[in-house]
BAVO-995117 format. One record per residue: x, y, z of N, C-alpha, C in turn; residue in one letter. Coordinates in steps of 0.05 Angstrom, whole numbers, padded with zeros to 5 digits, always signed. Example, Ala and Ser with C-alpha at 12.3 -4.5 7.8 and 13.67 -1.06 7.14 Angstrom:
BEGIN
+00264-00114+00156+00246-00090+00156+00264-00066+00156A+00257-00045+00142+00273-00021+00143+00258+00001+00157S
***
This chain:
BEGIN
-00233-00374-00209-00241-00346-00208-00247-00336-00237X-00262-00313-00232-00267-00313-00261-00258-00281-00270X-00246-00280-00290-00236-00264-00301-00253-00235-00308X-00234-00214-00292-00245-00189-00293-00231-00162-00299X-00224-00167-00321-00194-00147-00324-00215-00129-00346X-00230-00110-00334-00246-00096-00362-00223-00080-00383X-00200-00068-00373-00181-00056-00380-00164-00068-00390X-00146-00095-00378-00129-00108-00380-00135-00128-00388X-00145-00141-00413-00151-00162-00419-00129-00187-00431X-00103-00165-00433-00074-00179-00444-00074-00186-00420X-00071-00188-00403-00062-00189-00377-00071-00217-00364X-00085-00218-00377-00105-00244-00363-00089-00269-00374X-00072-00270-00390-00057-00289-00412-00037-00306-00389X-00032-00282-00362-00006-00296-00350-00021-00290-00320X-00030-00275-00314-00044-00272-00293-00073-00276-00289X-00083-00297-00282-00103-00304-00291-00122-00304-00265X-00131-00286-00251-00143-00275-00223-00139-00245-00216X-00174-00234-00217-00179-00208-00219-00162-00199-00195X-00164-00164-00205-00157-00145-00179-00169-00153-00160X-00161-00145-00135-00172-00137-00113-00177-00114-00102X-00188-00100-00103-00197-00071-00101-00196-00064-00071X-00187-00041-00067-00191-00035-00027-00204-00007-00030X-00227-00009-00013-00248+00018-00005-00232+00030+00005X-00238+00054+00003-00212+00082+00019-00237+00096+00024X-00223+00113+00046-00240+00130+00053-00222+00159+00058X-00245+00182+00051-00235+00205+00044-00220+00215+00066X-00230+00211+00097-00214+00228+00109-00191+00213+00119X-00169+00238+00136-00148+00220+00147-00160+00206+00165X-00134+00184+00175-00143+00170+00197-00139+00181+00216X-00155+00180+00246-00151+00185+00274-00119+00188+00276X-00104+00207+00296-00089+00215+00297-00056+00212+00275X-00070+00214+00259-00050+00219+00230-00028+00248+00228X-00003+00240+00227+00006+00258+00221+00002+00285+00202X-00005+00301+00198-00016+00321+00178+00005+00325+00154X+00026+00326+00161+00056+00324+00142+00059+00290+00127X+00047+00275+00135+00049+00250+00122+00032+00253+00092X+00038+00240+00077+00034+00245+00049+00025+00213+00043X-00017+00208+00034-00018+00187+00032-00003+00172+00012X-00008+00146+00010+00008+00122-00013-00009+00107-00019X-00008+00089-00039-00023+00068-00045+00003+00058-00066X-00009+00027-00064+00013+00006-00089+00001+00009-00111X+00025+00006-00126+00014+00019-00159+00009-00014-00173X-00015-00022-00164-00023-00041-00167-00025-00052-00209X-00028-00027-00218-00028-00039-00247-00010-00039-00260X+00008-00026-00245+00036-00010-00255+00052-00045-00252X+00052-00057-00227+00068-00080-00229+00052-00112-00243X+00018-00108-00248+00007-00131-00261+00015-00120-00297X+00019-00100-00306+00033-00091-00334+00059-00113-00335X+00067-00101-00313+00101-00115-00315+00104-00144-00315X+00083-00153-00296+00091-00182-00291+00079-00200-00314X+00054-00183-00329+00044-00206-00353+00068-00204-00372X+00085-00186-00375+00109-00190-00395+00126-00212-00389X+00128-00232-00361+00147-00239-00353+00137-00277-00353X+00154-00290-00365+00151-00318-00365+00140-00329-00342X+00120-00345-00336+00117-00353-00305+00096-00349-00293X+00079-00349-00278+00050-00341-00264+00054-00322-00229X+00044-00305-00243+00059-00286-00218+00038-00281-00200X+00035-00285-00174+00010-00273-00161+00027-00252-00136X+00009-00230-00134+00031-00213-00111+00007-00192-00096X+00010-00188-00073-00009-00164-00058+00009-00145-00046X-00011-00118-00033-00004-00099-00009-00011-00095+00005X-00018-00103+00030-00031-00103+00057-00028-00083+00071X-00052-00060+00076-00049-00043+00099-00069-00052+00119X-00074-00031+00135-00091-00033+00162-00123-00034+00149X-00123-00016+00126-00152-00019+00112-00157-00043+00091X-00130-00048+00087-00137-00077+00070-00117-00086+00045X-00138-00110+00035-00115-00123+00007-00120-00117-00018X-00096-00093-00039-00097-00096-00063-00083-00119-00074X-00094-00128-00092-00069-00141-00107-00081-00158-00136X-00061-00180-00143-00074-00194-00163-00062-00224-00152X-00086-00245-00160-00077-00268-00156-00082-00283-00128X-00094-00265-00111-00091-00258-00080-00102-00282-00067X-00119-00294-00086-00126-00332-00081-00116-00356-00087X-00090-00348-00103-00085-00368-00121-00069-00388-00102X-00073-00406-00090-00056-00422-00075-00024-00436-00086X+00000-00444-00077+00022-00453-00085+00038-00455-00054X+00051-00478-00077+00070-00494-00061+00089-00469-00037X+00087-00476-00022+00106-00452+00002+00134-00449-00003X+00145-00479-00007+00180-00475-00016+00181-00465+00011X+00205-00439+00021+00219-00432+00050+00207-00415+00056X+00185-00407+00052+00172-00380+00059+00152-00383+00089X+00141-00417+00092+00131-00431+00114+00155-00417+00137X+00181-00421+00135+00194-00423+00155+00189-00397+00173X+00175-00380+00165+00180-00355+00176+00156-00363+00201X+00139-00381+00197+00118-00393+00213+00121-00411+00230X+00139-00430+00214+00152-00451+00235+00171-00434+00253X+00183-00411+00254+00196-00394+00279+00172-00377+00292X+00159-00373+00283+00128-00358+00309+00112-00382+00321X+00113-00413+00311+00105-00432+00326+00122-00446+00341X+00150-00442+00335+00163-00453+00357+00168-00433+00381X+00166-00411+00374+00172-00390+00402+00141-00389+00416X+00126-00394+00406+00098-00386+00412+00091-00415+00434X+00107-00431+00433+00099-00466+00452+00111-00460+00476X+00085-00462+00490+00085-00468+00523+00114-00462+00534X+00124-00483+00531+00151-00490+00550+00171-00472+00537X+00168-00446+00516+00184-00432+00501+00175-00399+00512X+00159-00400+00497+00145-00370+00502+00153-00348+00523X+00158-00366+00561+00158-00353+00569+00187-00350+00597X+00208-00364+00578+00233-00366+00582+00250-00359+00559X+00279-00353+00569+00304-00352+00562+00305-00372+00537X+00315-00368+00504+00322-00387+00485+00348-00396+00497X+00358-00425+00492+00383-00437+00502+00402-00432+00482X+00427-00435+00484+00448-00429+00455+00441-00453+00438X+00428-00471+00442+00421-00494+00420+00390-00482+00409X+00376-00475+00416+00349-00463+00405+00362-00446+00387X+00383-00421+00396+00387-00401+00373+00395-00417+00353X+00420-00430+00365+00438-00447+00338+00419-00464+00309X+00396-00464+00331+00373-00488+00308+00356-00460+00288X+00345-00438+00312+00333-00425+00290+00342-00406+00273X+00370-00387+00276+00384-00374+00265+00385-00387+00248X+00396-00404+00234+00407-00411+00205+00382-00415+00191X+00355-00427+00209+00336-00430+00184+00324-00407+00177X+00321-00388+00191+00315-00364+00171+00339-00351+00161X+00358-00341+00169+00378-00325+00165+00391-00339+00140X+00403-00363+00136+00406-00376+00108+00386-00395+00101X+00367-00397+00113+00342-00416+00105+00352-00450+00099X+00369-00456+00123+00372-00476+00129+00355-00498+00136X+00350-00525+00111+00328-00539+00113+00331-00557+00133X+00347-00563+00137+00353-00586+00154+00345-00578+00189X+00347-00550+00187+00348-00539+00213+00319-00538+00205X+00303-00535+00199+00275-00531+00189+00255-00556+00188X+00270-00582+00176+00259-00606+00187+00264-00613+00211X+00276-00607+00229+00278-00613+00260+00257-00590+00261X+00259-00569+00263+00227-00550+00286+00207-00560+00272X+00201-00569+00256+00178-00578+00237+00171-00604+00252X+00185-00622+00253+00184-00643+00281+00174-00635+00307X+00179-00612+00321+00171-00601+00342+00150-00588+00341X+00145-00574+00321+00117-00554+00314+00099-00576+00311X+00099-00592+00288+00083-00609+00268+00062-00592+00252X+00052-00606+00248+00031-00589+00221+00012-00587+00234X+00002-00593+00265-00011-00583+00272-00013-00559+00299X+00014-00557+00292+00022-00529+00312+00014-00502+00284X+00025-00521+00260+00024-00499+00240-00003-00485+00234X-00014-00509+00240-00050-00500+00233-00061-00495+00249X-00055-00490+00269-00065-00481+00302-00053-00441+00296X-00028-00446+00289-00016-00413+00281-00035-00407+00262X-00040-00422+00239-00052-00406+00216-00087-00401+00233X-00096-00410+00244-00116-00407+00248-00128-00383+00271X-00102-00379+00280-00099-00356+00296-00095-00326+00288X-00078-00334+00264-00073-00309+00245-00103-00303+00225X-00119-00319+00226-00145-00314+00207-00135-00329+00186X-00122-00348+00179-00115-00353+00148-00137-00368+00137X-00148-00370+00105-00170-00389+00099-00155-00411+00082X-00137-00407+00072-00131-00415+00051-00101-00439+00058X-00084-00427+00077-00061-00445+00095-00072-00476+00086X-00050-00490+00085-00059-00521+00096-00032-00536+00103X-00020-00543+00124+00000-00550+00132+00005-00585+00113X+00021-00588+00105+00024-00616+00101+00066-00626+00107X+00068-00645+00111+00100-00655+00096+00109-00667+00067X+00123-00656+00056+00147-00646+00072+00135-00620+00078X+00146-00601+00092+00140-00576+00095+00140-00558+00073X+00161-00563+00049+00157-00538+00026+00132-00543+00013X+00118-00569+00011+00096-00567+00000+00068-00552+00014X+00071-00554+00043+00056-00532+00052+00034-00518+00031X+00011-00509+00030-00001-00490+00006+00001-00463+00024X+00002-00442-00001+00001-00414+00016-00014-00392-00009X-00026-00375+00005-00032-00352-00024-00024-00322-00013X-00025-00303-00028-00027-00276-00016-00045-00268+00002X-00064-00272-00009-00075-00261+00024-00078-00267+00052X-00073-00296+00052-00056-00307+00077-00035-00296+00089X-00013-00297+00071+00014-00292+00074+00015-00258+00079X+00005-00239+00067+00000-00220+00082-00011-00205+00096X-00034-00228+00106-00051-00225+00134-00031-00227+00157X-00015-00255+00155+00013-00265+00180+00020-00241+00173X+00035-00227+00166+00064-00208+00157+00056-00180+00177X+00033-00172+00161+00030-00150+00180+00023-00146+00200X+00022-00164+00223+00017-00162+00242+00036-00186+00258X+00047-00198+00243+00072-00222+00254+00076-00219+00282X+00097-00189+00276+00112-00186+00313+00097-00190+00329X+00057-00191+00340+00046-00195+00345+00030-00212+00353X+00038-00239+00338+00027-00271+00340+00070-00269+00353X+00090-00261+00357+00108-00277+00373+00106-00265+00400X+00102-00288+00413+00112-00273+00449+00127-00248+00456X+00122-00233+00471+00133-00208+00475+00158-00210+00490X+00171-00242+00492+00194-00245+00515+00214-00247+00482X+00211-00257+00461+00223-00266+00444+00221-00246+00417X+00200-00227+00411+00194-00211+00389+00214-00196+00379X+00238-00183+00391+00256-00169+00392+00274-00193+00360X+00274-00216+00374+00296-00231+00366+00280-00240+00343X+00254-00256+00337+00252-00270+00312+00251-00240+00292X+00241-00211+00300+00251-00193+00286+00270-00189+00272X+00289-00189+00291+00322-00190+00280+00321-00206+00261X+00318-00233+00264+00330-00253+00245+00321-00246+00222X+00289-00239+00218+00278-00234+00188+00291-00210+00184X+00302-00193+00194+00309-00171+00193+00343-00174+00185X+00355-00191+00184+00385-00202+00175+00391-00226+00162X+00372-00234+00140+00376-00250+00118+00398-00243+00104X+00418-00269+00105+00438-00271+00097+00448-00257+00068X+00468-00246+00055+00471-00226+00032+00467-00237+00012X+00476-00261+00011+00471-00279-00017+00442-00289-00024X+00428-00282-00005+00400-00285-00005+00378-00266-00007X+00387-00243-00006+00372-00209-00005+00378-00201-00040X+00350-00218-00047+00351-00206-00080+00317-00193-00074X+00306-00183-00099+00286-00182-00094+00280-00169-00086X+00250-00160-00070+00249-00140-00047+00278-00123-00030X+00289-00134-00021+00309-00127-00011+00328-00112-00026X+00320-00116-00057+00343-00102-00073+00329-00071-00071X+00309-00080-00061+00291-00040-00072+00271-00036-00048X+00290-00038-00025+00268-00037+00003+00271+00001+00003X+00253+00013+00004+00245+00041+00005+00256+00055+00027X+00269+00077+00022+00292+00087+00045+00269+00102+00068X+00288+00086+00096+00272+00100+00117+00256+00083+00127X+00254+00055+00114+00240+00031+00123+00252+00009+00130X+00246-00016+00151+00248-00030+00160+00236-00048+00144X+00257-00074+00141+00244-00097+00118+00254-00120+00137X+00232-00140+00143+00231-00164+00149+00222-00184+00122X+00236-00201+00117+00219-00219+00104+00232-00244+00099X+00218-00270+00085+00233-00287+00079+00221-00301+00053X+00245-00320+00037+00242-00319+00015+00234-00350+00012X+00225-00366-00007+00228-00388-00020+00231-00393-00048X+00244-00415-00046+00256-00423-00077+00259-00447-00089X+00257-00460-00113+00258-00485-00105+00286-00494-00122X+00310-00489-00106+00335-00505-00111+00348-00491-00134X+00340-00471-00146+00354-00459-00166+00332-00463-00200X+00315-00474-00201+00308-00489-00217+00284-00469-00226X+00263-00447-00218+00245-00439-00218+00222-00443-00222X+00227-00471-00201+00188-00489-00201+00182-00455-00176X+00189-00457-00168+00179-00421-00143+00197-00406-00138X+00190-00385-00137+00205-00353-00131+00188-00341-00111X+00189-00355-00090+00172-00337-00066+00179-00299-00049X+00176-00284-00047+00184-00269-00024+00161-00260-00004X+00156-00253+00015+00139-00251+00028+00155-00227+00052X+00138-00203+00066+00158-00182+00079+00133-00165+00104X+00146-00154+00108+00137-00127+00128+00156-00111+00127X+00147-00088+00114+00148-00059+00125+00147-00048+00139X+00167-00032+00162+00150-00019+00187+00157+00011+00188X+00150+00026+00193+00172+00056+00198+00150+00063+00224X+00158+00062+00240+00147+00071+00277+00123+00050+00273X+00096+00073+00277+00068+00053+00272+00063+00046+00245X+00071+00060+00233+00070+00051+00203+00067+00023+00198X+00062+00013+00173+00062-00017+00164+00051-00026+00144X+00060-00037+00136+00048-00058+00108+00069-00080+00102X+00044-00096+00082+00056-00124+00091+00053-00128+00053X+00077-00147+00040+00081-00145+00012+00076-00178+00009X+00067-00203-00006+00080-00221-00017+00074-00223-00054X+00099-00230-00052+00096-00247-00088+00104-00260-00092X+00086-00281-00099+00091-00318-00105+00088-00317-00141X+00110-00338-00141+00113-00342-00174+00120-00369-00175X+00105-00376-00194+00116-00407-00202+00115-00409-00236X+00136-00430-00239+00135-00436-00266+00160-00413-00276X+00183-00407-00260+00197-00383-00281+00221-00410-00301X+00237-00388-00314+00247-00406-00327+00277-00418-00310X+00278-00399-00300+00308-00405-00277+00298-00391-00254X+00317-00395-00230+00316-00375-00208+00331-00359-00212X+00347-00349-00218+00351-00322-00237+00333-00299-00248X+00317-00319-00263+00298-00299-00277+00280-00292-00257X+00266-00318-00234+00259-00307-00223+00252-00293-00203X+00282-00288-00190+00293-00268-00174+00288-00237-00187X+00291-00238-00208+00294-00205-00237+00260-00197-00230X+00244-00223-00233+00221-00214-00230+00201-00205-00206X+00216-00219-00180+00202-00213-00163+00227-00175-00151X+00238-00173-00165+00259-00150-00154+00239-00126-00174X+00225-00132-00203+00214-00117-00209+00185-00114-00205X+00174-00133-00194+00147-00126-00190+00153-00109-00156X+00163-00120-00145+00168-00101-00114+00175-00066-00132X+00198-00068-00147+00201-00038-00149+00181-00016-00161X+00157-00038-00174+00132-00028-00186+00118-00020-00159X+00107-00037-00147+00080-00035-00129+00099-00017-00108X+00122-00014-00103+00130+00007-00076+00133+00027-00087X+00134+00032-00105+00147+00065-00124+00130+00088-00100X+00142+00098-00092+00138+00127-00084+00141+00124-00049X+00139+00097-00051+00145+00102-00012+00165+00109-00001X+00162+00128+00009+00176+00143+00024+00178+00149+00057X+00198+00159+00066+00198+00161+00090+00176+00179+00100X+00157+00186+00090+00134+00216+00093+00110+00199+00086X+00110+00172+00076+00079+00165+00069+00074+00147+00082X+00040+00150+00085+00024+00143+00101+00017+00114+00080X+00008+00091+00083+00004+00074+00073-00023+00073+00065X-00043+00073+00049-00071+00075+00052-00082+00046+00040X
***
């Protein structure tokens, strides 16, 4: 891609893939609350922040009108952030979809999202295969997806990842949606850094994270937003930090950049 930062030309040093710009339009939308107060992600406010930060940061914000962000092509390794896919393709198979989960189905998929249990993750990955995965991605619109094994190598970018997100509950069966909700919705505490440290009061946060082992080859998070109809869908992929530490710090500050002002009153634009 070729570099288009007319403003930001420091910027291009660590982030190296133009804005993405989203057309707005002046009026409200069809039955919009009149007391709702629009929003938008302060899209330069968090590419400022992240060229300060060791590492290659790519991150978006997905509404119903579309994708801001930076980096929004850049493909990378998935690390655990696939798993949130491997649970909408295992509920989504025939002999699943439209029955009762057994206490061994929960037992297998609870832990892999909820502590992102790999092992539980190479078994549905066995069941899905990579071509259940690419059958999902291709359903969700993705261009960029490409399923491979092991599974963390998977490729993924932002605007994939928050194409799935905001509209997720929607690719799972309506017998099971309640529950893979929940789970993204109760990531374990030792695991809610990041987004989670600065989810915007009055909102609903699903999401899930990848990492690679403590080491900071990736600092994935990927989420949905919901408040009633409301919605928007967040990811930021980072690779190259110097620890997972650091880059946990960094994906907790680019989230508190691009959400600044959401509130329980705004409309997402």
């Amino acid at each position: 891609m070729k570099h288009r930062w007319a403003n930001y030309a420091t910027l291009a040093l660590r982030i190296c893939v133009p804005l993405v710009t989203l057309a707005t339009v002046g009026a409200p939308a069809a039955g919009a609350s009149p007391d709702l107060r629009p929003w938008r992600a302060h899209i330069h406010e968090a590419a400022a922040y992240a060229a300060q930060r060791a590492g290659t940061v790519s991150f978006g914000v997905r509404t119903r009108r579309g994708l801001r962000g930076v980096g929004v092509e850049r493909t990378v390794p998935s690390a655990s952030v696939v798993k949130a896919m491997l649970l909408v393709g295992y509920l989504r198979q025939p002999g699943v979809r439209g029955r009762r989960l057994r206490p061994d189905e929960r037992a297998l998929l609870g832990p892999m999202i909820r502590r992102s249990d790999n092992a539980a993750a190479s078994r549905v990955c066995n069941i899905v295969g990579t071509g259940g995965l690419a059958r999902l991605a291709r359903r969700a619109h993705m261009r960029r997806f490409r399923a491979t094994r092991p599974w963390g190598l998977t490729t993924i970018d932002v605007a994939d990842q928050t194409r799935f997100f905001l509209h997720l509950d929607r690719q799972v069966p309506g017998r099971h949606r309640r529950y893979a909700l929940r789970l993204l919705g109760s990531i374990v505490p030792s695991q809610r850094w990041g987004i989670a440290r600065v989810r915007p009061r009055g909102w609903a946060l699903y999401f899930k994270g990848g990492w690679g082992s403590g080491t900071g080859w990736v600092d994935h998070q990927v989420a949905l937003l919901r408040r009633g109809r409301r919605r928007l869908s967040v990811a930021i992929l980072i690779t190259s930090s110097p620890s997972h530490a650091y880059g946990n710090e960094t994906l907790r500050g680019v989230a508190a950049r691009l959400l600044r002002g959401l509130g329980p009153r705004s409309r997402p634009r």
